[in-house]
C-alpha positions in Angstrom: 0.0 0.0 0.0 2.4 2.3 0.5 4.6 1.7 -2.8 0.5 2.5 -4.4 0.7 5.7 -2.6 3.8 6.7 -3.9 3.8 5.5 -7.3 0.1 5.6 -8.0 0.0 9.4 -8.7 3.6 9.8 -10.0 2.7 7.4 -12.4 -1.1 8.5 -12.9 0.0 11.9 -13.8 2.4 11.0 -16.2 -0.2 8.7 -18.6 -2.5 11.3 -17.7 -0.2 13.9 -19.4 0.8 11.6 -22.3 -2.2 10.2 -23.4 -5.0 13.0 -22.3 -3.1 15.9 -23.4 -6.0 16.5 -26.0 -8.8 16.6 -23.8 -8.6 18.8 -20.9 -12.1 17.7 -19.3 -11.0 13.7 -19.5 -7.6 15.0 -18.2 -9.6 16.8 -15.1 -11.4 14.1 -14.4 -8.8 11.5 -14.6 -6.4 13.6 -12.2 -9.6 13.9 -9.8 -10.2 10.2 -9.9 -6.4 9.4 -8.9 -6.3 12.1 -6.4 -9.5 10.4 -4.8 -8.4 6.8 -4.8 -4.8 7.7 -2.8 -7.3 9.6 0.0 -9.0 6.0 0.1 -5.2 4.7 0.0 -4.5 7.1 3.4 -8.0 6.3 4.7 -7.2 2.6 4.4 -4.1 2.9 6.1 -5.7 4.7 8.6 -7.8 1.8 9.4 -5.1 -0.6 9.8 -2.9 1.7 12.0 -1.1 -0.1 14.5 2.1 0.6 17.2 5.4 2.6 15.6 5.7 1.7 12.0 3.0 -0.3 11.4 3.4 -0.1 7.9 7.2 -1.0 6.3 8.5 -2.3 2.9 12.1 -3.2 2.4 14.4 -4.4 -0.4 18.0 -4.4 -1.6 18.6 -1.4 -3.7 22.5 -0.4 -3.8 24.0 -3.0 -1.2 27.6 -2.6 -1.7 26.9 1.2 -0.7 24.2 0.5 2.3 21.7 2.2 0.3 18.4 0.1 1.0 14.4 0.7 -0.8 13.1 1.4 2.4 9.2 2.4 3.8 7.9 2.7 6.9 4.3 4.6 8.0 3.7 5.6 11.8 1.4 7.9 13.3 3.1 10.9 12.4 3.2 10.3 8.7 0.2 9.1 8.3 -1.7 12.1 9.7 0.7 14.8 7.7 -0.4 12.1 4.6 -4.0 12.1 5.0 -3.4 16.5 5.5 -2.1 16.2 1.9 -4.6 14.4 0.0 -7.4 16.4 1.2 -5.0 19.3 0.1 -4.3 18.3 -3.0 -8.1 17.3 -3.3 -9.2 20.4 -2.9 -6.3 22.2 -4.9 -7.9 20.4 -7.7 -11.3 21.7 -7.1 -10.1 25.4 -6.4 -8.4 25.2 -10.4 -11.7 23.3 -11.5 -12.6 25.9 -14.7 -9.4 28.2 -14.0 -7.0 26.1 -15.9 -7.1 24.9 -19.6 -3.8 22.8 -20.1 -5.2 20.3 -17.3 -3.1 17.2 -18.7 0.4 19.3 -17.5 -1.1 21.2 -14.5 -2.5 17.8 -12.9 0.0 16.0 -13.7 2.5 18.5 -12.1 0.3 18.1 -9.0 0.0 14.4 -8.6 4.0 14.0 -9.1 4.4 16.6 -6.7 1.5 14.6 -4.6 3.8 10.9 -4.7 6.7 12.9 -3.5 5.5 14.5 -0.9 4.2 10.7 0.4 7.6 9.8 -0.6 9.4 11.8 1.8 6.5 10.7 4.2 7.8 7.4 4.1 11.3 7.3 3.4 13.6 5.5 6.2 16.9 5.3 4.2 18.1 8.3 3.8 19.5 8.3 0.4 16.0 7.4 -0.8 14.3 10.2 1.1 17.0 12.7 -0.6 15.6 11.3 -4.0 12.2 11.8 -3.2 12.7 15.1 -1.5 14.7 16.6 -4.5 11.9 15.2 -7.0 9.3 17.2 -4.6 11.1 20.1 -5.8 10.9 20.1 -9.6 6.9 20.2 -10.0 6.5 22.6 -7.6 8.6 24.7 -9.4 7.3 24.4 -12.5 3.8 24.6 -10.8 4.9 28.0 -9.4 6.4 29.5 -12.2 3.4 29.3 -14.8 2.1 33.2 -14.3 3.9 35.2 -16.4 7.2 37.1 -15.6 7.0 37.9 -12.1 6.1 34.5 -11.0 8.4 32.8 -12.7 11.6 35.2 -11.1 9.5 34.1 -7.6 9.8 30.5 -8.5 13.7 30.6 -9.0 14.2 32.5 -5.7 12.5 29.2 -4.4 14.5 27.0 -6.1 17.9 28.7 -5.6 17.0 28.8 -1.8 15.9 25.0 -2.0 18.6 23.8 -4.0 21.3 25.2 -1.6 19.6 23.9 1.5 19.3 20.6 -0.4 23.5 20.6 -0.9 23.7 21.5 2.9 21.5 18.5 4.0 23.4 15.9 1.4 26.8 16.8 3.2 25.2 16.1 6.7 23.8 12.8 5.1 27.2 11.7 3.5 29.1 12.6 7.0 26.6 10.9 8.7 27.1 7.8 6.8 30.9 8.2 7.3 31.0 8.7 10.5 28.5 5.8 11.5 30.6 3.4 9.2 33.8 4.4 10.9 32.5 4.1 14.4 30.7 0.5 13.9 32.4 -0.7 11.0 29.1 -1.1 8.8 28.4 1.7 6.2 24.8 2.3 5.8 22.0 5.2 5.5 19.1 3.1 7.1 17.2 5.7 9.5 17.1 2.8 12.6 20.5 2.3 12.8 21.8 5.9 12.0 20.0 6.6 15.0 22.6 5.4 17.1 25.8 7.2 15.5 28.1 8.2 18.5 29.5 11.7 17.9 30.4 14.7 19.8 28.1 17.6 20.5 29.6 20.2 18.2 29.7 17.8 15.1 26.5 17.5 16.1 25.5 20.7 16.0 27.3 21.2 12.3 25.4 18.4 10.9 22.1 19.1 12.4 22.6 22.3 10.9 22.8 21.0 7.6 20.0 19.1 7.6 18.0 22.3 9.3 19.0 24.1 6.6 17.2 22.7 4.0 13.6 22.0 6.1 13.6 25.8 7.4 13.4 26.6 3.2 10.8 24.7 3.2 8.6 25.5 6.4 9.8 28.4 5.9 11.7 29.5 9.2 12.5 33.1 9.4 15.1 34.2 8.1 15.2 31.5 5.4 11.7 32.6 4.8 12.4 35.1 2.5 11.3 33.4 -1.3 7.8 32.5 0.7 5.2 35.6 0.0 6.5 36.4 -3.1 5.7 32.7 -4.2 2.4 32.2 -2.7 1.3 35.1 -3.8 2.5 35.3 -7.5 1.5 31.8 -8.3 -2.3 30.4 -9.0 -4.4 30.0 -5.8 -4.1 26.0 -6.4 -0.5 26.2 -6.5 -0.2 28.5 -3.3 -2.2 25.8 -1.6 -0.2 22.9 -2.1 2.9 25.2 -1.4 2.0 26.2 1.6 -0.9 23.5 2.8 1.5 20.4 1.6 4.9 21.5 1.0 5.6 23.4 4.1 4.7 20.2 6.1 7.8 18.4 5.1 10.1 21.0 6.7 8.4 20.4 10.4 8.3 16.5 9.7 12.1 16.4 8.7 12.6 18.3 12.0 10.8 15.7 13.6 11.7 12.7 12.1 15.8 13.6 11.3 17.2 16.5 13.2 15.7 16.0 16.8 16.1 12.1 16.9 19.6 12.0 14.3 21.6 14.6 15.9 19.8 15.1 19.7 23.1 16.8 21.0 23.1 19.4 18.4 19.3 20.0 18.6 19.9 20.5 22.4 22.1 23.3 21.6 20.6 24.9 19.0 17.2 24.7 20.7 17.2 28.1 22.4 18.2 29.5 19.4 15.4 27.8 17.7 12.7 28.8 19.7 13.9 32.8 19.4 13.7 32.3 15.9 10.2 31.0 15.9 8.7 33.7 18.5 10.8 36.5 15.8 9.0 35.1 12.9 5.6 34.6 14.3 6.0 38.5 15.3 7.5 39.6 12.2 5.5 38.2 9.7 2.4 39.5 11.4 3.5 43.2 11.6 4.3 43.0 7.9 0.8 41.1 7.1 -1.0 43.6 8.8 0.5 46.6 6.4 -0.2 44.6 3.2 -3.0 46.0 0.7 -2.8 42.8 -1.5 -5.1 40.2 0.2 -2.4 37.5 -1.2 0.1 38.7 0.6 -1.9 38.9 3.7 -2.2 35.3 3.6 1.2 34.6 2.6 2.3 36.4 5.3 0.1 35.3 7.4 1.1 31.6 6.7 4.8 32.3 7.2 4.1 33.7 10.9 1.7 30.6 11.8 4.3 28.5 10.3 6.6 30.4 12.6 4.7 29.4 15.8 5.2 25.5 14.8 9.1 26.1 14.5 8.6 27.1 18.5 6.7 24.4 18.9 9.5 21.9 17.8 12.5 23.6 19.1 10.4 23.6 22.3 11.2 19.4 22.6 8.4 19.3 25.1 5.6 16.4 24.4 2.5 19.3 24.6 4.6 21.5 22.3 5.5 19.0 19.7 1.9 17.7 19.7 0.6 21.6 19.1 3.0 22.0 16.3 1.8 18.7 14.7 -1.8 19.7 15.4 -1.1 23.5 14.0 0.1 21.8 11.0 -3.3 20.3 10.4 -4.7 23.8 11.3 -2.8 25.3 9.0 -3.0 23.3 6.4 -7.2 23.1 6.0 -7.2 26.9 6.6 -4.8 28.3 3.7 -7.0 26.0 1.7 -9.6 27.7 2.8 -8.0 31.1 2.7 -6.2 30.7 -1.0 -9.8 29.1 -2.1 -11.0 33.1 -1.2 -8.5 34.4 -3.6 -9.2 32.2 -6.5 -13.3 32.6 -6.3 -12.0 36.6 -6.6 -9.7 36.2 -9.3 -12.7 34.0 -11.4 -15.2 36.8 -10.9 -12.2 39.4 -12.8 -11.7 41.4 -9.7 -7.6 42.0 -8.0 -6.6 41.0 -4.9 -6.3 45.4 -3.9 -8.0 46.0 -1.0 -8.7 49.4 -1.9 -11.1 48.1 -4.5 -13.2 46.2 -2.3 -15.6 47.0 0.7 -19.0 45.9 0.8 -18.7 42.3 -0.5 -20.5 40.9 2.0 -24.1 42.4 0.6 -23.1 40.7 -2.6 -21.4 37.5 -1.4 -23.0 35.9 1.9 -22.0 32.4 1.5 -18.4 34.1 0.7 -18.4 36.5 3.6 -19.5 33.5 6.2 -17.3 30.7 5.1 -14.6 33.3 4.5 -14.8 34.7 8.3 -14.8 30.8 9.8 -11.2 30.6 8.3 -10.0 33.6 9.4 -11.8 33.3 13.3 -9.7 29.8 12.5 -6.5 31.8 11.6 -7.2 34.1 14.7 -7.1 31.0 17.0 -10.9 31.1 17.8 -11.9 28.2 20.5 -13.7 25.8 18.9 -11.7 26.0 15.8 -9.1 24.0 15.0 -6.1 26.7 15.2 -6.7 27.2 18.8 -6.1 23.8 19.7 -2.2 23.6 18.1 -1.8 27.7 19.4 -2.7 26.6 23.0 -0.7 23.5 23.6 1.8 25.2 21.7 2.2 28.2 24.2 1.3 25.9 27.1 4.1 23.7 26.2 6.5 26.5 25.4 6.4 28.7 28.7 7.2 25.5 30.1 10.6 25.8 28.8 11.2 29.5 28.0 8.6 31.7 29.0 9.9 35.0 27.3 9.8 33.6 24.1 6.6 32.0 24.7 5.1 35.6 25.3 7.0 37.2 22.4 4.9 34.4 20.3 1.2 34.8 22.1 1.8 38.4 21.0 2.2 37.4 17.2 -1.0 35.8 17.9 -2.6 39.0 19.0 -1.1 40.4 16.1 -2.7 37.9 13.5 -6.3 39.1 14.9 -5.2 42.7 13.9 -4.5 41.8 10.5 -6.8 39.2 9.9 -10.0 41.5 11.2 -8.3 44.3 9.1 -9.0 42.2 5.4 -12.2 40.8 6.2 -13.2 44.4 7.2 -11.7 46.4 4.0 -13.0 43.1 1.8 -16.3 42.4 3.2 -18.0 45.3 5.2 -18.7 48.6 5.3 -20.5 50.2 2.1 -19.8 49.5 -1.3 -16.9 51.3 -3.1 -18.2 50.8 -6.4 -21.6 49.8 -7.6 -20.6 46.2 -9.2 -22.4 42.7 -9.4 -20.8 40.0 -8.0 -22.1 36.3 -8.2 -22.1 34.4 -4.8 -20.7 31.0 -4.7 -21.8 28.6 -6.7 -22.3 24.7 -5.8 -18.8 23.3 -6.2 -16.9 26.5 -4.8 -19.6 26.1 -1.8 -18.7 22.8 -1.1 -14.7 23.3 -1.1 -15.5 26.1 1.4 -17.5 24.5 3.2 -16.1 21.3 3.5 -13.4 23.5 5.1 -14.9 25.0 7.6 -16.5 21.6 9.0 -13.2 20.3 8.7 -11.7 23.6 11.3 -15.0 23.1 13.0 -14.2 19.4 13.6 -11.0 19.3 14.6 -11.3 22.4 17.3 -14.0 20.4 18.5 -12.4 16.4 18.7 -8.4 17.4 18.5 -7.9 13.8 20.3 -8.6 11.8 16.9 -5.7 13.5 15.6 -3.2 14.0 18.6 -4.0 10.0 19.9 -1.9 8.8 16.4 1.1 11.1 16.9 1.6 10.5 20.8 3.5 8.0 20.6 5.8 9.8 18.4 5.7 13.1 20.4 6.2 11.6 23.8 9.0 9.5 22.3 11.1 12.4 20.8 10.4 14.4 24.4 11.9 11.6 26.6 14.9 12.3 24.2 15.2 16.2 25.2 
């Protein structure tokens, strides 16, 4: 099952791309279909979920250089998996009738799709470098399709990933090198890596270079700095797998390599990374909240909750590490939501200037009620599913530095400032210009809604999400 959840959409959107490149609706519908079954695939796993990794494949790949084909599923994975095939479900509905070349576009999304559930599963390192670099390269493309401006965005990206990439293959090679001198067996199987003696400050080093290439990806401030130009030059579809999906695998490779691999480094750098968290969660709110492109705001506004989850980590403690999984989650559903906003804008020919809107909510009240659920979610409203990750979070972090803790609850304030501030220029007051708008119609309705009873559900029953990822969270804090 878990080679199908890889390989099934990589391989999907390729025929779909060579043989359906003619007809875009088969091509649609075909990409929909495959996206559906590997949610059945996650669902289905989900079902059979058992202790640690319940789920493993392994074979002989490259022997004579320890390199191995192996899988492995625990709780962990398996919730950030099932988070990215309801994202890339409901990317797919968001670009519905906004894209014509649907044979390349969904294709580009299930490869990038498989990847990501590649570097879900990947225990041998060498293999979770391959997928991780093949994560890259539809994204990029994906991100780079709008004209000019996107496409300078899109290399920023990749130059930033690329470079953290080469950072994390020398700590993997020096990893390997030093765990084959030390025990005489040369290998990049995650279990037994997991015991490489070493001393604290080689530690530190290597940990670095692994950090260096998931804080691109999260993106950690100040490695942060290709994020809202991204997000907010590409197509709302694309934004939401960036930063719904993508951003995922940088707090997962924290958990699942740095913290465990290098727990001597991670001890020392953890101050640091917690100050860097409670910076970013401050500093991308204040420049959110001075943003007249309603893109932006959410771009920013992704980058400072993301922010929060890097305190959340670097925080080791077991209520901290479960908030940043569950803010992950959060975070996810809710720039679906959010980027969803943008694109039902965009189809109805208007920009994403808040100076030219004001009023919307006479003209669009299923928009102006499903659009304030996700941004009471974004403000950490109880009851929604924000709140949850934000509160264990914070109550896990004053535990262990309470200064930077409170530097972060402010960024929190700050996001109800900013978020309040675009739902008030976009949605209230009088109209700024007599226009007709048509409100949502059936299939726009259902992504938004399905997102809010999603928010809705986990704010309400957090502990059908949390109970899978325990076991990983409580072993990673015994470790701290």
């Amino acid at each position: 099952m878990l080679n199908l959840l890889i390989f099934l959409p990589m391989v999907g959107g390729f025929l779909i791309w060579l043989l359906l490149r003619r007809s875009a609706v088969a091509a649609r519908w075909a990409v929909l279909a495959v996206a559906l079954v590997e949610a059945v695939i996650c669902l289905k796993l989900w079902a059979t979920m058992g202790d640690g990794f319940f789920a493993q494949v392994h074979a002989a790949w490259l022997p004579s250089f320890g390199v191995q084909y192996l899988l492995g599923m625990d709780g962990l994975s398996l919730v950030l998996a099932l988070l990215t095939a309801v994202v890339t479900l409901g990317a797919l509905l968001v670009a519905w009738n906004a894209v014509e070349d649907w044979a390349a576009f969904g294709a580009l999304i299930l490869i990038a799709e498989g990847a990501i559930m590649g570097v879900l599963c990947a225990l041998d390192l060498v293999l979770f470098y391959v997928f991780w670099e093949v994560m890259i390269v539809p994204i990029f493309f994906l991100a780079a399709r709008r004209g000019a401006e996107a496409r300078r965005a899109a290399m920023r990206f990749f130059l930033f990933t690329i470079v953290g990439s080469l950072l994390m293959l020398v700590s993997l090679v020096a990893l390997y090198v030093l765990h084959g001198q030390a025990t005489g067996e040369y290998t990049f199987d995650y279990f037994k890596l997991l015991h490489t003696p070493m001393g604290a400050h080689l530690s530190l080093w290597l940990m670095l270079g692994m950090l260096s290439a998931f804080a691109v990806k999260i993106p950690m401030f100040p490695l942060h700095l290709w994020a809202p130009d991204t997000y907010s030059r590409a197509e709302a579809p694309v934004s939401i797998m960036l930063a719904g999906a993508m951003a995922n695998m940088g707090a997962y490779g924290v958990m699942r390599f740095c913290l465990p691999l290098f727990p001597a480094g991670a001890q020392i750098f953890a101050p640091w990374g917690m100050a860097l968290g409670a910076i970013g969660v401050v500093y991308a709110g204040l420049l959110a909240l001075v943003q007249n492109d309603l893109k932006r705001v959410i771009a920013y506004s992704s980058v400072s909750h993301m922010s929060l989850v890097v305190l959340g980590l670097f925080a080791w403690q077991r209520q901290a590490l479960d908030g940043a999984v569950f803010l992950l989650l959060a975070h996810g559903i809710g720039v679906l939501g959010l980027f969803a906003v943008t694109a039902w804008i965009e189809a109805r020919g208007r920009s994403m200037d808040l100076d030219g809107m004001g009023g919307w909510f006479k003209l669009m009240p299923r928009m102006g009620i499903l659009f304030l659920i996700c941004l009471l979610a974004g403000v950490g409203l109880p009851g929604l599913a924000n709140f949850v990750g934000e509160f264990l979070v914070l109550a896990g972090g004053v535990e262990v530095n309470l200064a930077w803790s409170v530097v972060a609850a402010l960024g929190i304030l700050v996001s109800v400032m900013y978020f309040l501030r675009a739902y008030e220029r976009s949605m209230l007051g009088p109209l700024r210009e007599e226009i007709e708008l048509r409100d949502l119609g059936v299939r726009e309705t259902f992504v938004m809604g399905a997102t809010a009873l999603l928010l809705l559900w986990l704010g309400l029953f957090p502990q059908v999400l949390l109970s899978p990822v325990g076991a990983v969270t409580a072993a990673l804090a015994q470790m701290h």
